[in-house]
N, C-alpha and C positions, 0 to 999 in steps of 0.2 A: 384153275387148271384148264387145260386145253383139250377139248374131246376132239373124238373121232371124226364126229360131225362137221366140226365147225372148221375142221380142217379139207375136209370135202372129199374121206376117203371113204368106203361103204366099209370094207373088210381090212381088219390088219392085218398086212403082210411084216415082214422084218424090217425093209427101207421104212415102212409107213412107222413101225413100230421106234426106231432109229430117232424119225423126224420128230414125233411126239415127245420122246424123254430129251430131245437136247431145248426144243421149246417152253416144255416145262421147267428144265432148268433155267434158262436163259430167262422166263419171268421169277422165277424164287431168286434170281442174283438181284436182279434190277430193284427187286421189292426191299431184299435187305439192305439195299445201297440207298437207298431212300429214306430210310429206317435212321438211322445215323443225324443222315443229315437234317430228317425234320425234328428231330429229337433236341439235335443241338442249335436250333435258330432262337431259341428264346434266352440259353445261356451267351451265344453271340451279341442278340439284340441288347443283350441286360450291360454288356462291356464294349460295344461298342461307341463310338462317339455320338453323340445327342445331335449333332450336326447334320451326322446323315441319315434319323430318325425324325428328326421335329420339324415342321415348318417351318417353326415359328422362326426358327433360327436360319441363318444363311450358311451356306460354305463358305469356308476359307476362303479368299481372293487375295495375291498378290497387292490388285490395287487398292484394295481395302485395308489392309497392313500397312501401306507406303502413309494412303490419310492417315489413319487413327497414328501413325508413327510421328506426322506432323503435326498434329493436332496435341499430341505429348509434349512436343518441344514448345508449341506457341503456350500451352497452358504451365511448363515449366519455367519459359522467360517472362510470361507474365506473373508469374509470384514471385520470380525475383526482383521485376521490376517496384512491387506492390511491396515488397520487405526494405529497397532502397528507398521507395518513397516514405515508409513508416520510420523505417532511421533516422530520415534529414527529419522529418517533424517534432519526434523526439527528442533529438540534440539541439534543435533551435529553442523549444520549449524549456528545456531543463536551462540552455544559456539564459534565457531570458529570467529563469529564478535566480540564477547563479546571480546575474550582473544586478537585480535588483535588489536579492537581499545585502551586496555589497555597496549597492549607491547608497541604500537607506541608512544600515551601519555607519556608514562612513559622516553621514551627514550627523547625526546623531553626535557622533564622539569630535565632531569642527564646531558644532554647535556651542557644545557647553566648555569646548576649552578657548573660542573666540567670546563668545558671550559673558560679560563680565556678572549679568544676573545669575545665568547658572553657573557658575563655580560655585557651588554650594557644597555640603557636603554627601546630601542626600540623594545629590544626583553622580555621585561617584558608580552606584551599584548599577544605576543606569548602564556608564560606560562598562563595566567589565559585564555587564552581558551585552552591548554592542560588539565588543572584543570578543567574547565568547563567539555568537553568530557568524563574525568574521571570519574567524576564526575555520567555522564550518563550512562556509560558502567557499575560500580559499585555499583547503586543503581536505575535506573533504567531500564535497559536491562533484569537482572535477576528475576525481579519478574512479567515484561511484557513475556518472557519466560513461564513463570508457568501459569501465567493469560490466553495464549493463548494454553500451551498442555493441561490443565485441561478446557477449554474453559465457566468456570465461575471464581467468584472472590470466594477463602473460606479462606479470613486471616483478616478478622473483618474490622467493620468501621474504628479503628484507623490505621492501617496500612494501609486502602485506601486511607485515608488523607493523611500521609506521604508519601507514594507514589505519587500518584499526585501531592502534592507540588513540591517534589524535581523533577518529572517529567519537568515540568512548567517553574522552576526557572533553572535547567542545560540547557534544551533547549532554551530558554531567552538568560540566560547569553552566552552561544554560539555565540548566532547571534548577539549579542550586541557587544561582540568581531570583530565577523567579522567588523563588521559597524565601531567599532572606529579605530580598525587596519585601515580599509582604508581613514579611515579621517588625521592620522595620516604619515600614506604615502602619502597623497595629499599637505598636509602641509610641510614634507620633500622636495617636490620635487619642489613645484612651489616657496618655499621660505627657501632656503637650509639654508643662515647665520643667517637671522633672526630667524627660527625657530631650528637650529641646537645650539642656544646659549639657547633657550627655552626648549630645551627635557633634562628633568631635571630628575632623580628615583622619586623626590617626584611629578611632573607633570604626570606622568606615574599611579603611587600607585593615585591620584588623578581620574587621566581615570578608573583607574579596578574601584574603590571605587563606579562611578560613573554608570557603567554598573551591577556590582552586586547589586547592591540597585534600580537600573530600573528594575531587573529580578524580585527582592524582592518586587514590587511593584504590579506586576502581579501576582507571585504565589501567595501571601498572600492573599487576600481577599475571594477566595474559602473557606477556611478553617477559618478565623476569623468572616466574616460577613457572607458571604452569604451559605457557603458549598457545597461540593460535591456532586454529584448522587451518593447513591450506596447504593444496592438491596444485601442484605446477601444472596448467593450461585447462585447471578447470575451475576452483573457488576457492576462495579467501573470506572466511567467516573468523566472529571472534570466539575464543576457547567454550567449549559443547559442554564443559565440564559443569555437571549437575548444581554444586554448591557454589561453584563461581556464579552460576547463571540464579540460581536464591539470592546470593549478598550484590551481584551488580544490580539486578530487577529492583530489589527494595533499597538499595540504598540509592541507586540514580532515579527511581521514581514513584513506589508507595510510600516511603515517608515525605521525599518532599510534596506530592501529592495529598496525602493525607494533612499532612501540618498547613500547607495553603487552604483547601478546604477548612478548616476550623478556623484558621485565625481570620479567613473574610468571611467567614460567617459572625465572627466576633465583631468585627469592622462594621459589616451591614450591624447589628445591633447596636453596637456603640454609635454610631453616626444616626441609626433611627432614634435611639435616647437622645442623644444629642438634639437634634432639629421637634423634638416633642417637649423637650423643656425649652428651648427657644421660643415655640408656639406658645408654651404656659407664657413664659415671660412677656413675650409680647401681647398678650392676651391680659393680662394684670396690668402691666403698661397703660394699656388702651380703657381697663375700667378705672385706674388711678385716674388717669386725665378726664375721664366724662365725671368722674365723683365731684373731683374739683370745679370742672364746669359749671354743674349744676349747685354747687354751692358759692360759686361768685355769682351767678344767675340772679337770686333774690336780691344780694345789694347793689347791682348794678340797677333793676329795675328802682329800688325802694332809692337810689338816688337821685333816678331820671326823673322819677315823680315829684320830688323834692323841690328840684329843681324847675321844671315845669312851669310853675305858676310866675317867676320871675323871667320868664323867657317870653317877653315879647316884639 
């Protein structure tokens, strides 16, 4: 408040008295206008931008907008450049399995049909998993290619079907191959005459027959009963369905799995019996012959001696 004094009047009159209540009011306005506003700078500061509070940070600038807005595009046309160079690598790579597993196949199945030694029969199973393989590298490698540099499906429901099938039934028939080929070797080996009088072309054409109608077992019902997954422009998978995916799992690869496991394991033991009686044999072999040695030995000498005294 404002005294009398400090206002430099001795006695109040009515102007002096006038002067004093408009000044004391004029400091009570200004104090509560103040009031407000220091009250409300911490709920200001608490919502205002960090910008205009922190050092650490800068203001906004136009030119600093325009960089960081260049610097978005150079770092966006560099990843696309970095996703085209991953593609060509990619696709060169996957050609290169494609075309190799096809030269090899192929040599494979010229081989024993020019080679008058391999036309055997045994090497029939050979070919139909060369054919199998072929099979995969020429129908489905190159569209699982496209499927993954484009990284959806865009070539319709009916080619996703076909696809898949023959996806299904080449990879099948493969491991079906493998598994009879080594039933086939296990049979040669622990029972050479009786089964060497059995391995017959049509015993053989019997086996393939028998492995490509197990493969046809499995791919078909995707596509006849139950159908495939597949989402027009995004994937082509084969059918999710729970008991399908139990009977395809075990029948295109825990039993033939399991059955190759045991029967070369049988194989290594028949083949290790084998070469251990071999060794007995030729081990008996080698003591027949030093028996004998040693027993021509004394009349060889009791002749030489014999002989001797007339040798001069």
């Amino acid at each position: 408040m404002v005294s009398l004094t400090s206002v430099g009047v001795g006695t109040p009159t009515a102007s002096a008295h006038h002067l004093l209540l408009f000044l004391n009011a004029s400091q009570a306005a200004a104090h509560l206008l103040q009031l407000p506003e220091a009250t409300s700078t911490p709920a200001a500061a608490a919502h205002a931008p960090m910008v205009a509070h922190d050092p650490a940070v800068t203001l906004a600038d136009p030119s600093n907008a325009t960089r960081a807005g260049g610097q978005l595009v150079e770092a966006g046309q560099g990843g696309a450049a970095h996703g085209v160079v991953a593609s060509v690598l990619l696709v060169l790579v996957l050609n290169l399995i494609i075309v190799g597993t096809v030269v090899g196949n192929l040599l494979v199945c010229v081989a024993v049909c020019l080679v008058r030694k391999l036309r055997r029969p045994y090497n029939y199973l050979l070919v139909s998993l060369a054919v199998s393989d072929l099979c995969v590298a020429l129908l489905v490698m190159p569209m699982a290619m496209l499927n993954e540099v484009l990284g959806t499906w865009q070539f319709g429901r009916l080619a996703c079907d076909v696809w898949v099938s023959f996806d299904v039934l080449s990879c099948t028939a493969s491991i079906l191959n493998l598994c009879m080929i080594s039933v086939d070797r296990y049979l040669a080996i622990t029972k050479p005459l009786e089964y060497g009088v059995k391995r017959t072309p049509r015993r053989m054409v019997a086996y393939i027959a028998f492995v490509w109608l197990g493969a046809a077992f499995v791919s078909v019902p995707p596509v006849l009963i139950l159908g495939n997954e597949h989402v027009e422009g995004e994937n082509c998978v084969v059918c999710q369905n729970f008991w399908y995916q139990i009977y395809a799992t075990f029948g295109s690869f825990y039993i033939p799995l399991t059955v190759m496991v045991i029967v070369y394991y049988k194989i290594f033991c028949a083949a290790k019996r084998i070469v251990n009686e071999e060794r007995k044999a030729q081990a008996h072999l080698r003591s027949v012959e030093e028996a004998e040695a040693d027993a021509r030995a004394p009349q060889d000498t009791r002749s030489y001696t014999q002989l001797r005294p007339f040798s001069r």
